[in-house]
C-alpha positions, -999 to 999 in steps of 0.1 A, spaced: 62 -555 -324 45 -583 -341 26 -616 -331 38 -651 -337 28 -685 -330 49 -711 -322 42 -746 -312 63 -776 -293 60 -813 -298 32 -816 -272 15 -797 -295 14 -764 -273 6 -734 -289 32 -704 -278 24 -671 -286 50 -645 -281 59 -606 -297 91 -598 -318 104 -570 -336 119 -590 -363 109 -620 -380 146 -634 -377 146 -628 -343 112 -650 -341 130 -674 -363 158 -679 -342 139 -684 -312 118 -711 -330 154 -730 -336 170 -723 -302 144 -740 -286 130 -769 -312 98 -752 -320 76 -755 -348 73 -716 -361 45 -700 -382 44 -674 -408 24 -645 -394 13 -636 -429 -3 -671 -433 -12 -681 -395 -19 -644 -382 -44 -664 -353 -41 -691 -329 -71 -710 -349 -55 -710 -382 -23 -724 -360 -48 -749 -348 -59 -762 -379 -20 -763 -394 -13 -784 -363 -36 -807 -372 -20 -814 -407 15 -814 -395 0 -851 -374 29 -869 -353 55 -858 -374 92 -854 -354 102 -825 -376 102 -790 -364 113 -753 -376 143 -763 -364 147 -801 -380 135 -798 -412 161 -801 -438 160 -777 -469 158 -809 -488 157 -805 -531 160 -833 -559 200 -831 -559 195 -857 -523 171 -873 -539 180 -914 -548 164 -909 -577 180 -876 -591 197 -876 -626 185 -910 -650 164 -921 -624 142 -891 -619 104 -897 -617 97 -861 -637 121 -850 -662 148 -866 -683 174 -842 -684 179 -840 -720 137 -834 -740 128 -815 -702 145 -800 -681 141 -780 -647 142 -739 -647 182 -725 -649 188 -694 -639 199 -669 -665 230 -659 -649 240 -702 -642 248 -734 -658 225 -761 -663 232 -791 -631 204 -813 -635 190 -826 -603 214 -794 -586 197 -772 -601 162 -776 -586 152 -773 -553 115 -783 -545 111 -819 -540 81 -839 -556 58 -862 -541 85 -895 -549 115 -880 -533 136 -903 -512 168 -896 -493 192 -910 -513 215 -911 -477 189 -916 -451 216 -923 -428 227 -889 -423 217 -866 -395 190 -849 -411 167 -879 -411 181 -906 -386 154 -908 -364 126 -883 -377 122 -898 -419 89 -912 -419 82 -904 -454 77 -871 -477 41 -868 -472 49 -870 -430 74 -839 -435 59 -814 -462 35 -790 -441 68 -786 -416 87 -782 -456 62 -756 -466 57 -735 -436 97 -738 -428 111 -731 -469 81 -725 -488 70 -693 -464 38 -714 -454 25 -715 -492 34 -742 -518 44 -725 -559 15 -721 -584 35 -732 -611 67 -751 -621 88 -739 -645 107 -763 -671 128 -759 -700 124 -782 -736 156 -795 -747 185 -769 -748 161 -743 -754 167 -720 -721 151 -689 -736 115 -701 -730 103 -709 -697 72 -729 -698 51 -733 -664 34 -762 -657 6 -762 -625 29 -771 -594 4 -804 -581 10 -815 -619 46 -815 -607 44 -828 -576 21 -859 -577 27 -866 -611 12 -867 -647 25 -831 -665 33 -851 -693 11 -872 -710 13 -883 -747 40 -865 -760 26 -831 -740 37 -812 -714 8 -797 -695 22 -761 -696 -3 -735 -690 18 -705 -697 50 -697 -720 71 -670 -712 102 -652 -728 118 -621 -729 114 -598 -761 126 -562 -769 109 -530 -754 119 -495 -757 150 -477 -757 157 -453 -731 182 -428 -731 201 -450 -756 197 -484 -738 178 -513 -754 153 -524 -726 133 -560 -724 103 -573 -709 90 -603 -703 62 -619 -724 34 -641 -713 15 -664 -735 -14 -685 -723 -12 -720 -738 -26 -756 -735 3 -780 -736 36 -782 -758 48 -808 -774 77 -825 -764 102 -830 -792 128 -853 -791 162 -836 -791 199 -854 -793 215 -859 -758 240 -832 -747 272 -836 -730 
């Protein structure tokens, strides 16, 4: 058995044992509660103190959407970070590029682009009111170090910018991205006859942005 917290919209702390942490996840939805991740809030202070930051917002465990840039009224030309065509977001290997679709961490200047559906009718009060409650309920209680982006159609190098770059704003600046680390995969050793790879990491300061012709 293991020890969660839980807390309700009079700001009660609950703490109860489970076995599994999808059982204490399902009990934090059945009954509207705000749940925390025992790995970050093993005691009822550091509960506290979360508490605190989460303020008077309406969203719980339960509530909070797993919102990305692909609902955001800005996604595709509009987009406050990337362009789509000189930077792009991280694509998975095995995946298509979808723009907006294919991210799903919102920054700092997301806004529903339908704030009339369920999800914030009654509880939107703006990003900065829901993002502990985002964090704790999608992010597993910690935001990313880094966010990855792609130049152009180039999806063999990833290139990882710091994630409050990202998120507030200003990662590029001048022509630069503010990457701190490059990574790509390169040959290793073969193995019983099979070609293996690995990835390689390369500390940099920035990349330059070039401008690349718009792809359909």
């Amino acid at each position: 058995m293991k020890t969660f917290f839980f807390s309700d919209s009079g700001k009660n702390i609950i703490r109860k044992d489970f076995e599994t942490f999808e059982a204490a996840e399902n009990f934090a939805e059945d009954n509207g509660l705000h749940y925390y991740h025992p790995h970050k809030y093993p005691t009822e202070e550091a509960v506290r103190k979360r508490m605190e930051e989460y303020g008077d917002t309406k969203y719980t465990f339960a509530t909070c959407p797993h919102i990305g840039c692909g609902a955001c009224k800005y996604a595709g030309r509009g987009c406050k970070r990337v362009d789509h065509k000189t930077v792009k977001f991280y694509k998975n290997p095995f995946s298509s590029y979808h723009g907006a679709g294919t991210h799903h961490i919102p920054c700092h200047d997301f806004e529903p682009a339908h704030p009339e559906y369920a999800d914030y009718r009654g509880l939107w009060n703006g990003l900065d009111d829901m993002w502990p409650v985002y964090v704790d309920t999608w992010l597993g209680g910690r935001t990313p170090k880094y966010q990855t982006f792609h130049l152009g159609d180039n999806f063999n190098d990833d290139y990882e910018v710091p994630f409050e770059l990202f998120f507030y704003g200003g990662m590029i600046e001048d022509g630069i991205l503010k990457a701190d680390h490059k990574k790509y995969v390169v040959r290793d050793k073969v193995d019983l006859g099979v070609q293996l790879y690995k990835i390689k990491t390369e500390n940099i300061s920035g990349v330059r942005i070039e401008t690349v012709e718009e792809t359909t």
